[in-house]
C-alpha positions as CSV (number, residue, x, y, z in Angstrom):
1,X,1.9,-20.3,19.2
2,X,-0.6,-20.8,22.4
3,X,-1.9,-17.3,23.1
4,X,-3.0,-16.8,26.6
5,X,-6.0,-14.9,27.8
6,X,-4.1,-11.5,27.1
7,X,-3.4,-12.1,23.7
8,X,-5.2,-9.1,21.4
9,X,-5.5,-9.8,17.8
10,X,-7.2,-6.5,15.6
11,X,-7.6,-4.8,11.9
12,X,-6.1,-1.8,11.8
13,X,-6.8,0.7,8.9
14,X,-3.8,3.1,7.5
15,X,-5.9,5.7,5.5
16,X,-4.6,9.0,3.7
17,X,-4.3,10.9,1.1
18,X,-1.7,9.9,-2.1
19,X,1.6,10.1,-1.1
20,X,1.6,10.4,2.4
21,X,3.9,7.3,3.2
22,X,1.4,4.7,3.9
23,X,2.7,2.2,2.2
24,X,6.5,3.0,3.2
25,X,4.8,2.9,6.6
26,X,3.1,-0.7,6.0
27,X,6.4,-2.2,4.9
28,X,8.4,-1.0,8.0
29,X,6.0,-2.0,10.3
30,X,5.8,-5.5,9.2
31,X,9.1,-5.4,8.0
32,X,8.9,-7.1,5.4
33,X,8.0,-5.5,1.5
34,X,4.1,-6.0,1.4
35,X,3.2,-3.1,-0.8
36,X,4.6,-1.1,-3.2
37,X,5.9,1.9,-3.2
38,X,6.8,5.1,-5.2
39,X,7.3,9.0,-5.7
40,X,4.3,9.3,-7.4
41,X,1.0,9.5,-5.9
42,X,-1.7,6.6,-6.0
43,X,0.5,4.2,-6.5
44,X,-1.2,1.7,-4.1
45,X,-4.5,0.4,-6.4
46,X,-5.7,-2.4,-4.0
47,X,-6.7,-3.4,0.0
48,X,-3.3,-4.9,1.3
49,X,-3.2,-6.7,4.2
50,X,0.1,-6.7,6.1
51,X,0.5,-9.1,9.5
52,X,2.5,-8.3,12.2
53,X,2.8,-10.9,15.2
54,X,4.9,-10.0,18.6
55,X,4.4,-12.6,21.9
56,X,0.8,-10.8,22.8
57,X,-0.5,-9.1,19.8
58,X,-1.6,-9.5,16.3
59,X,-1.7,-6.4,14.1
60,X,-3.2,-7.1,11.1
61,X,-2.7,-3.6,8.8
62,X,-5.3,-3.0,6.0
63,X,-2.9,-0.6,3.5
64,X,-5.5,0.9,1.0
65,X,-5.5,3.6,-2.3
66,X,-5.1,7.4,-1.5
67,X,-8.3,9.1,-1.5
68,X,-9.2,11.3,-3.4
69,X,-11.6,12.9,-6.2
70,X,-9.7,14.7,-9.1
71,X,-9.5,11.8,-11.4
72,X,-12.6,9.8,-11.1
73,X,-12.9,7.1,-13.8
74,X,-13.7,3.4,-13.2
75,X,-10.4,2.9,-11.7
76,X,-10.4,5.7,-9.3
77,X,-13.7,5.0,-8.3
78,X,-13.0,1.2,-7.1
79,X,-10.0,2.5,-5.1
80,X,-12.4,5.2,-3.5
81,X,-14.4,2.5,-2.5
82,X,-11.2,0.5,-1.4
83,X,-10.9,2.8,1.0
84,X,-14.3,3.8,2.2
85,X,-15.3,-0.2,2.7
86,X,-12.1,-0.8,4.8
87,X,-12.9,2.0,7.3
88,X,-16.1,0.4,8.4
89,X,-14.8,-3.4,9.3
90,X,-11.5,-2.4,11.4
91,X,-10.6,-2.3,15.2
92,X,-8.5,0.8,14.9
93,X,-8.2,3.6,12.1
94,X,-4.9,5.3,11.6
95,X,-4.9,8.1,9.6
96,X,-1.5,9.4,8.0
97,X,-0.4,13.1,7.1
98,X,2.3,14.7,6.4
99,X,3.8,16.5,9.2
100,X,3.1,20.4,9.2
101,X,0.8,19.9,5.9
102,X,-2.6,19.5,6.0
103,X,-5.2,20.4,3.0
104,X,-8.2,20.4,1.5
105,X,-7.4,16.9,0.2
106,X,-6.9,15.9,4.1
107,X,-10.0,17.2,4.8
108,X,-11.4,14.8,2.5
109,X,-10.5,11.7,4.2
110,X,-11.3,13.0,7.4
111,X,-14.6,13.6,6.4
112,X,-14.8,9.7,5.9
113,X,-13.5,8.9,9.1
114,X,-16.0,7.3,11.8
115,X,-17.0,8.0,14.8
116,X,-17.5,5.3,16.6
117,X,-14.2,3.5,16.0
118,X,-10.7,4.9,17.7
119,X,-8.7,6.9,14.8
120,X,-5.2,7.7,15.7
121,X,-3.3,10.6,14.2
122,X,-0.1,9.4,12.3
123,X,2.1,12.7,11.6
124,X,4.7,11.3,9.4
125,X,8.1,12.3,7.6
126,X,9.2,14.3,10.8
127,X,12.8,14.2,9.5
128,X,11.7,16.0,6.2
129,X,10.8,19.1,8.7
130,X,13.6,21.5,8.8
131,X,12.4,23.6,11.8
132,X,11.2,21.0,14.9
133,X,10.1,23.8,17.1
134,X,7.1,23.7,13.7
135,X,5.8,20.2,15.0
136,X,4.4,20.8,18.4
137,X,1.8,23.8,17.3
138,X,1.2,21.5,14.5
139,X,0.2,18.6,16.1
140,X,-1.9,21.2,18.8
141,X,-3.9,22.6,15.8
142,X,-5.0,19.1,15.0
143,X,-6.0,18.3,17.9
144,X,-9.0,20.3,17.6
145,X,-10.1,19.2,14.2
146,X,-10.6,15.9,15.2
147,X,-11.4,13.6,18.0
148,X,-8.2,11.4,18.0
149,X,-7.6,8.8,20.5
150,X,-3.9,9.8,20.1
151,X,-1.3,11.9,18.0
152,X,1.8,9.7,17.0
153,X,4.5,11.8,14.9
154,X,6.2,9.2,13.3
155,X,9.2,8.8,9.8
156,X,7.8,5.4,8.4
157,X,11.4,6.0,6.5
158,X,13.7,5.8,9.4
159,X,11.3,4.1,11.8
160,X,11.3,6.6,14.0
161,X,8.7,6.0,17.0
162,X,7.3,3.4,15.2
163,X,7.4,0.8,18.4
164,X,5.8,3.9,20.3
165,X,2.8,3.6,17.7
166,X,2.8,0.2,18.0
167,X,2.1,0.5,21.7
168,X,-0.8,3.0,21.6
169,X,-2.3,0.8,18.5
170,X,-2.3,-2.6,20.8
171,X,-4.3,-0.7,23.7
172,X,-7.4,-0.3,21.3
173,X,-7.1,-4.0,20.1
174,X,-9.7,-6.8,21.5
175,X,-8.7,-9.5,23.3
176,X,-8.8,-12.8,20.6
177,X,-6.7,-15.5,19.6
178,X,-4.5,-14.8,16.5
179,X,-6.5,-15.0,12.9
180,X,-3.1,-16.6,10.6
181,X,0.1,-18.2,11.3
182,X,2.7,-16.3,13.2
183,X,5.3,-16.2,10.5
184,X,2.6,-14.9,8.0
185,X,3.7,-11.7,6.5
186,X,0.4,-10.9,4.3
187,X,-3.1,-12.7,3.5
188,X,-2.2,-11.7,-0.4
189,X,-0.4,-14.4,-2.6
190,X,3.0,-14.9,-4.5
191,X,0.7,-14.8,-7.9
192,X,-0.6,-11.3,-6.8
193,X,3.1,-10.0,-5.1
194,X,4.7,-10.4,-8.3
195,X,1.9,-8.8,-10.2
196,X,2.4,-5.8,-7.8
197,X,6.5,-6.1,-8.1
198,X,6.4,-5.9,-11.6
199,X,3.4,-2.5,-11.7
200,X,6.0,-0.8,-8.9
201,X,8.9,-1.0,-11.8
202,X,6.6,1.0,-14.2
203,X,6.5,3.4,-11.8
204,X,10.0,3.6,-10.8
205,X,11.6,3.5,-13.9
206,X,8.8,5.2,-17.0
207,X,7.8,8.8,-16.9
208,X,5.2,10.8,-15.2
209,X,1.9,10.2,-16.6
210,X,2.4,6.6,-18.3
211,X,2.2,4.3,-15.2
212,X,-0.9,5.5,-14.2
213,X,-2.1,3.8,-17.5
214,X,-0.7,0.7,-17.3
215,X,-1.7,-2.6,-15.2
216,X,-0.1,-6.0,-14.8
217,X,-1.7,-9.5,-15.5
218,X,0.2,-12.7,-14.0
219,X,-0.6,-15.1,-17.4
220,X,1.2,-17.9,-15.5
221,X,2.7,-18.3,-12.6
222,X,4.4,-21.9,-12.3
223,X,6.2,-23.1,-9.3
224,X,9.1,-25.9,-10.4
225,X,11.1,-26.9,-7.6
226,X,12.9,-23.6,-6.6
227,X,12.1,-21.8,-9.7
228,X,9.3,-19.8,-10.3
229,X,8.6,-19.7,-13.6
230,X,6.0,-16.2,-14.1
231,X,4.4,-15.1,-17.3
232,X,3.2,-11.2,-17.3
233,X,1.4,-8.8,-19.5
234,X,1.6,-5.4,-19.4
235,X,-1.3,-3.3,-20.4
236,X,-1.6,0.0,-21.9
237,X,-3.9,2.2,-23.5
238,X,-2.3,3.2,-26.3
239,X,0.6,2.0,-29.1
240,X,2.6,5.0,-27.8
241,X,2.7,4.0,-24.4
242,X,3.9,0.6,-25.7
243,X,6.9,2.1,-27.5
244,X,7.9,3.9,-24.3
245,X,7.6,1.2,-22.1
246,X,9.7,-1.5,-24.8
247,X,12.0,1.4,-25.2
248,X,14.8,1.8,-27.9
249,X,15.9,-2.0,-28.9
250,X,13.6,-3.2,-26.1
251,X,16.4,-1.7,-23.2
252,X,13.5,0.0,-20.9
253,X,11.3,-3.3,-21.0
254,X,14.7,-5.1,-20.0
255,X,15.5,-2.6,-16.7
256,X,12.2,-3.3,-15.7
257,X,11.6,-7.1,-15.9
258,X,15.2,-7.6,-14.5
259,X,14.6,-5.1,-11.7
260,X,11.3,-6.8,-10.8
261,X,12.9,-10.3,-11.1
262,X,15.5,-9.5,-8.6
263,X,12.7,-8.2,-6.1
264,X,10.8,-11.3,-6.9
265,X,13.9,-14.0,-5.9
266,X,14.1,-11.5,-2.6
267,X,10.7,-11.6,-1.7
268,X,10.1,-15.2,-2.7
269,X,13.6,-16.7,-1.6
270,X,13.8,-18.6,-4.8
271,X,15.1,-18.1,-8.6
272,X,12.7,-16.8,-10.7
273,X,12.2,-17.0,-14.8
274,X,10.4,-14.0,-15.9
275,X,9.1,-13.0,-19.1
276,X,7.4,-10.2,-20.1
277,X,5.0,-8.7,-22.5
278,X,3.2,-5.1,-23.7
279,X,-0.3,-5.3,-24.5
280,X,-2.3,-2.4,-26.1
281,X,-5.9,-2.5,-24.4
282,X,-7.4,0.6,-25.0
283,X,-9.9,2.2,-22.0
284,X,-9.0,-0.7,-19.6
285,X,-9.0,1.8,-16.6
286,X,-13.2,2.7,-17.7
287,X,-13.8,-1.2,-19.0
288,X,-15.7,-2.8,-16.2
289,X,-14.7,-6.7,-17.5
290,X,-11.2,-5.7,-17.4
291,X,-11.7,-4.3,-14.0
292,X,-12.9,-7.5,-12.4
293,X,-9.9,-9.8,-14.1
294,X,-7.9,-7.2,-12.4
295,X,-9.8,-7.5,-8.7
296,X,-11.2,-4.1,-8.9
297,X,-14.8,-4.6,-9.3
């Protein structure tokens, strides 16, 4: 691709509080499954860079943790900083909430938010509201919390106005050549993807609280012809939380490495040989050396 001398090519921050839809948004917008996603809150644990390219622009989307401050341990504390670092070395901040809520965890994050760089207002889940005629004095009240260079109400589910948010991104982009190939979806690797495929299982298919003590670790991650042939640990805290995850005759570790699998072979267009393992290691989340094999720290 031979850009011409309108071509704009920019970073673009999506910033929020857990559970807003940023990653739902990420994926739709890219089209393509970059990050993760759940029901639960914080499921996103690391910077994610999703690439869209279209005949004059490159968006490149930086998906990052939720902020916020009731759990602060090691863990939490990277993502924080995730999210803190990304804001300063962006083009264009956009800054998800859900439509007709806004709170004292929202406030956070707009706290954090810079002046100097345009941040536009992404109102999402507009087909959750029940009563439309709620939207418009919404979207006026935050208008004067903030200096946003525009209001988008958006449902990253449905894809509602999502080309219209497109649009008003591309105006604050510089004008530059593209940064990575146009049929590049993401910056992260295969290695890392599956990791992340594998984590999103735990928290689709294990109880509340669990997932959030659990990570993955790729062993090995072989490439064979058309088979990819991936090795993965899961860790744990506790011998409990091992039980629940292998579940009675091992049927809940089964679900989840099968279900992950089949997302793998979709994401990676080939077969893939997956085995899996539970590992007890207790404080991982607080252990600083575990942190950094897991590219937290």
């Amino acid at each position: 691709m031979t850009p011409d001398t309108h071509f704009r090519t920019g970073y673009v921050a999506i910033v929020g509080r857990p559970n807003v839809g940023k990653s739902t948004l990420l994926n739709h917008l890219v089209q393509q499954k970059i990050s993760i996603t759940s029901k639960k809150a914080q499921t996103t644990r690391y910077r994610i860079n999703g690439i869209l390219t279209d005949q004059n622009t490159q968006f490149i989307f930086v998906d990052t943790p939720g902020f916020q401050k009731q759990h602060l341990n090691r863990l939490n504390t990277a993502m924080n900083r995730v999210v803190t670092q990304s804001i300063q070395d962006v083009d264009v901040v956009s800054f998800v909430i859900e439509a007709t809520r806004f709170d004292e965890r929202d406030s956070l994050v707009l706290k954090l938010l810079p002046k100097d760089i345009p941040v536009i207002l992404i109102v999402n889940k507009i087909d959750q509201i029940a009563d439309k005629n709620k939207l418009l004095p919404f979207i006026n009240e935050m208008s004067k919390v903030f200096n946003f260079a525009a209001i988008i109400p958006v449902s990253a589910e449905h894809g509602t106005q999502l080309p219209e948010l497109l649009d008003t991104i591309r105006t604050y982009l510089p004008a530059a050549p593209p940064l990575f190939a146009e049929d590049e979806a993401t910056d992260r690797s295969e290695r890392f993807i599956a990791a992340e495929l594998l984590r999103e299982k735990l928290f689709r298919l294990i109880g509340e609280e669990i997932p959030y003590a659990t990570s993955v670790v790729i062993e090995q991650f072989k490439l064979e012809g058309k088979l990819h042939k991936i090795y993965a640990s899961i860790l744990v805290d506790r011998a409990n939380q091992k039980a629940i995850i292998i579940g009675k005759n091992g049927e809940k570790i089964k679900l989840i490495a099968s279900q992950a699998r089949k997302d793998m072979e979709k994401t990676f267009g080939n077969k893939v040989y997956l085995e899996v393992w539970v590992k007890v290691r207790s404080g991982w989340a607080d252990n600083a050396n575990v942190l950094k094999s897991l590219g937290h720290e």
